[in-house]
N, C-alpha and C positions, 0 to 999 in steps of 0.2 A: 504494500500500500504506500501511497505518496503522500495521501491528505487521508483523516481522518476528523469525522465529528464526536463527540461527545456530550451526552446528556448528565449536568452535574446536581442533583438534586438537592435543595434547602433542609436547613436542620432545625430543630428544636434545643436546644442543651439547655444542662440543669437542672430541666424540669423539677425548680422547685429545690428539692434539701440535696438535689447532686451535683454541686459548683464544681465543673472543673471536673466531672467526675462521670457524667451521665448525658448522655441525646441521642434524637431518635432523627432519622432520616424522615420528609414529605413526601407525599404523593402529587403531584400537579404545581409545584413549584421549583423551578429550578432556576438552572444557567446551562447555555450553548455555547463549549468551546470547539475551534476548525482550528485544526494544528496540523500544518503541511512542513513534506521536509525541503529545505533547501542546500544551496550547493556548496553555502560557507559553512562557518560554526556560528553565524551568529546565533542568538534567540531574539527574534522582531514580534514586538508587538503591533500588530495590522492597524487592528481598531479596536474599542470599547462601545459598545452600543448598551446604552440602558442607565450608563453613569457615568460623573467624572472622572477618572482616577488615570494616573501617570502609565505612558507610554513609553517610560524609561524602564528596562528592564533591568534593570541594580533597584527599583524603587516598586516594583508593580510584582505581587505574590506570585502570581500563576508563572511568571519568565523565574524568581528566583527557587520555587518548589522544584522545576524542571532543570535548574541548573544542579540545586543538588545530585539529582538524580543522574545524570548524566557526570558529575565529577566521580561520586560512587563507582558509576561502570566502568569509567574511566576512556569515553566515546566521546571521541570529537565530534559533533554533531549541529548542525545548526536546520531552527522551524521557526516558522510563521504562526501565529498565534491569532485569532480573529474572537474576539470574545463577547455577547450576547446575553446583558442580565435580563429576568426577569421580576425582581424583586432588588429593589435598593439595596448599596451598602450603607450600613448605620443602623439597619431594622433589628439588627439581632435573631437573624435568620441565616446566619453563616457564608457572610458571603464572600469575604475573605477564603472561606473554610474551603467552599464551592470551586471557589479558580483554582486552588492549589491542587486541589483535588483532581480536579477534572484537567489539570494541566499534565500531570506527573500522569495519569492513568490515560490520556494520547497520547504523552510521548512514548511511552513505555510501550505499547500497541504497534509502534513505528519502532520500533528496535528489533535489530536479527536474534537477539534471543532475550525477550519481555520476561520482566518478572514477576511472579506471583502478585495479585493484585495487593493479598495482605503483606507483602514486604516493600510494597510503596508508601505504606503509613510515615516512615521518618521523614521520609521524601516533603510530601506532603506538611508535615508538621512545620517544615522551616519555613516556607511560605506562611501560613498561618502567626508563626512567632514573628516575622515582621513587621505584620498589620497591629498582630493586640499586645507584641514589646514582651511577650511570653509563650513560653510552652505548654498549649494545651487542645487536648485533642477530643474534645465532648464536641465539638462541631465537625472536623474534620472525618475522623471515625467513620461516623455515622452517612457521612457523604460520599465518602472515596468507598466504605463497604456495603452500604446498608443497612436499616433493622433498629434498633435499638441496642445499644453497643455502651456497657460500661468500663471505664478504666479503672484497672489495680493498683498499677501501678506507672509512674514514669520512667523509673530509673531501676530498674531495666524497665523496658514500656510493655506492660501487660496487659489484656483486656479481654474482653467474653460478652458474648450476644445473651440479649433477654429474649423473653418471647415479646413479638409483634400481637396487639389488639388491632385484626382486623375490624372488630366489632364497634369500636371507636371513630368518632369522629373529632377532628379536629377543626376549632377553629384559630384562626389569624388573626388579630386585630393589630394594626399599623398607623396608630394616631404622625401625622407630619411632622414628626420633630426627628432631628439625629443624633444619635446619644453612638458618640465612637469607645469602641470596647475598650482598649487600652485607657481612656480614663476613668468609665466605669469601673473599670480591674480598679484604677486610681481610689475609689472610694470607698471600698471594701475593706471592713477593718481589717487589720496584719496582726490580730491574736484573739485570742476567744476566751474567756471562763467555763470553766467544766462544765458549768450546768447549761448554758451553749450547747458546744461542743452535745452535750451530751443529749440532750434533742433534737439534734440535726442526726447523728447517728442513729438514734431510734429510729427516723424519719426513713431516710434513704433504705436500710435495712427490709422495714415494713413498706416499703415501695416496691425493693427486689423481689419481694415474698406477694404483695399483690399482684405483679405482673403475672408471677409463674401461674397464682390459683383463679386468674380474675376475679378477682375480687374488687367490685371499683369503691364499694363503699369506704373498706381497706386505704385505696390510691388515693380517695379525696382528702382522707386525713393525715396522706404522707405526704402526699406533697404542698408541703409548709416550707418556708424556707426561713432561719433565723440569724443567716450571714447576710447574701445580698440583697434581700429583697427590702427589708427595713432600711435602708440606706440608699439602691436604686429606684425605688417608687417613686421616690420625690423628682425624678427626672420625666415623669410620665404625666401629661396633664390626663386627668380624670381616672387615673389608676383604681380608687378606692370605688367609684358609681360601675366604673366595668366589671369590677371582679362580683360587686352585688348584684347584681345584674345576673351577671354569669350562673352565680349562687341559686339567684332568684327561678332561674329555667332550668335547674335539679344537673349542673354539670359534677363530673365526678374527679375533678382537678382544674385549678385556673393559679397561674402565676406567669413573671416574667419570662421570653425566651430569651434566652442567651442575656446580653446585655442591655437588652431593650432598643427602643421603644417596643420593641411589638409583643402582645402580651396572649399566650395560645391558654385558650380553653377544651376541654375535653367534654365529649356528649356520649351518652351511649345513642341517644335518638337524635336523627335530623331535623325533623321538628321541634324540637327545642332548641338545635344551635340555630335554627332558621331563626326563631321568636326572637333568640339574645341579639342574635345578630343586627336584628330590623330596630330593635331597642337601642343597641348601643348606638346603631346611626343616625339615630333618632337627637339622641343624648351630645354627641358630637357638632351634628347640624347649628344645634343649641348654641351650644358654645362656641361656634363660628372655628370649629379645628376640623380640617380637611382628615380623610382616616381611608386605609384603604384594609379592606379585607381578604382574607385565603381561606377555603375551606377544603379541609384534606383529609386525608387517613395517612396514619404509621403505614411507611413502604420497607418493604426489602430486600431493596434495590436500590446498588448503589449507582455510582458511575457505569456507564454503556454507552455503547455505539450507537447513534442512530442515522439514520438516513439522512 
């Protein structure tokens, strides 16, 4: 192959008590990346469509994820890049997470001997630790493999797939404001007291164990979060009316994704995330704040080819 496309899909992390620690891949939200090879060793970034972001390839993730990957192999190699968001950067829907991802998993596809998709994870990650000035891979994960996907560990980098809730519905909310990760990371406290600490453990735990039994009643009262969400809601105009809302139409989890702004709620029924949904817009209108919405399910599926 010469060119290849890729479908890089959006994530959720966190979900709630798992910072840094926990995200599930989207259904019907992604990014398109066209990565063709060329005859030098550059890496060129073509275009961006969908956002602003730098066409310097020392500054722009998807060129610096694929370089790692390519120093790794130790292939001189140079491709063309054409990239296609569907979903803003700043939403807290992985979008950082998404290029890297879907950058390292076409070049890799273009190489005489490609590597397993799960040994492009580090790949992947450098790109991602650009954007948010850290290592972590609850977005990245989930988008370069699929599914719902928790980390063990970093050092050495461990991780293991949950079960996926077809059953579930997801929604999106995207009020217009941009809240960039790296300084939401910025205001998250840097130490805990035990009794912390030790509620957020219960939390995450009792999340692991409702995913496996579905249990949603279980999921709703796990996913609490008592690190970021007390501290990043206040970057959310109308954070506290949405998640009541959400409450109010019997969702069975609601908190920030990723860094925010965008905040996903879970339904077991469409007609209730329809009601929340036509409510929250409602609520917005109000308040004169433009909002865009997603409505998905848990996918598991990551990065692919497509036509």
């Amino acid at each position: 192959m010469e060119s290849i496309k890729v479908h890089a899909p959006a994530t959720v992390a966190n979900v709630g008590c798992g910072y840094d620690t926990i995200g599930f891949a989207l259904d019907g939200v992604y990014e398109e990346i066209i990565v063709s090879k060329r005859s030098d060793e550059r890496l060129v970034l073509q275009s961006i469509e969908g956002a602003d972001l730098s066409l310097d390839p020392e500054q722009n993730v998807a060129t610096i994820a694929a370089k790692a990957l390519l120093n790794h192999i130790g292939i001189k190699a140079g491709f063309d890049f054409q990239i296609k968001k569907f979903f803003r950067p700043g939403s807290g829907l992985g979008s950082s997470a998404s290029s890297a991802a879907g950058a390292v998993y076409a070049v890799n596809q273009l190489l005489p001997n490609p590597l397993k998709t799960s040994e492009l994870l580090p790949f992947a990650l450098e790109g991602e630790a650009f954007a948010s000035k850290c290592y972590h891979a609850d977005n990245v994960a989930p988008s370069l493999l699929g599914g719902f996907i928790a980390i063990r560990s970093y050092d050495p980098l461990d991780y293991f797939a949950l079960p996926i809730a077809n059953e579930l519905h997801v929604l999106i909310v995207r009020p217009s404001v941009e809240v960039k990760t790296s300084e939401a990371k910025g205001i998250v406290p840097k130490s805990l007291d035990i009794a912390t600490a030790r509620n957020q453990w219960g939390n995450l735990a009792s999340l692991v164990h409702a995913m496996h039994m579905k249990n949603w009643s279980r999921l709703k009262a796990s996913i609490q979060d008592f690190i970021a969400e007390p501290v990043r809601k206040s970057l959310i105009p109308g954070y506290e009316e949405v998640r009541t809302v959400a409450h109010d139409h019997e969702c069975v989890g609601f908190n920030i994704s990723g860094s925010g702004p965008s905040m996903f709620s879970l339904f077991t029924a469409s007609e209730s995330l329809e009601k929340a949904k036509r409510e929250i817009n409602v609520f917005y209108k109000q308040k004169g704040i433009s909002c865009d919405f997603f409505t998905s399910r848990m996918s598991d599926v990551g990065c692919q080819i497509i036509d």
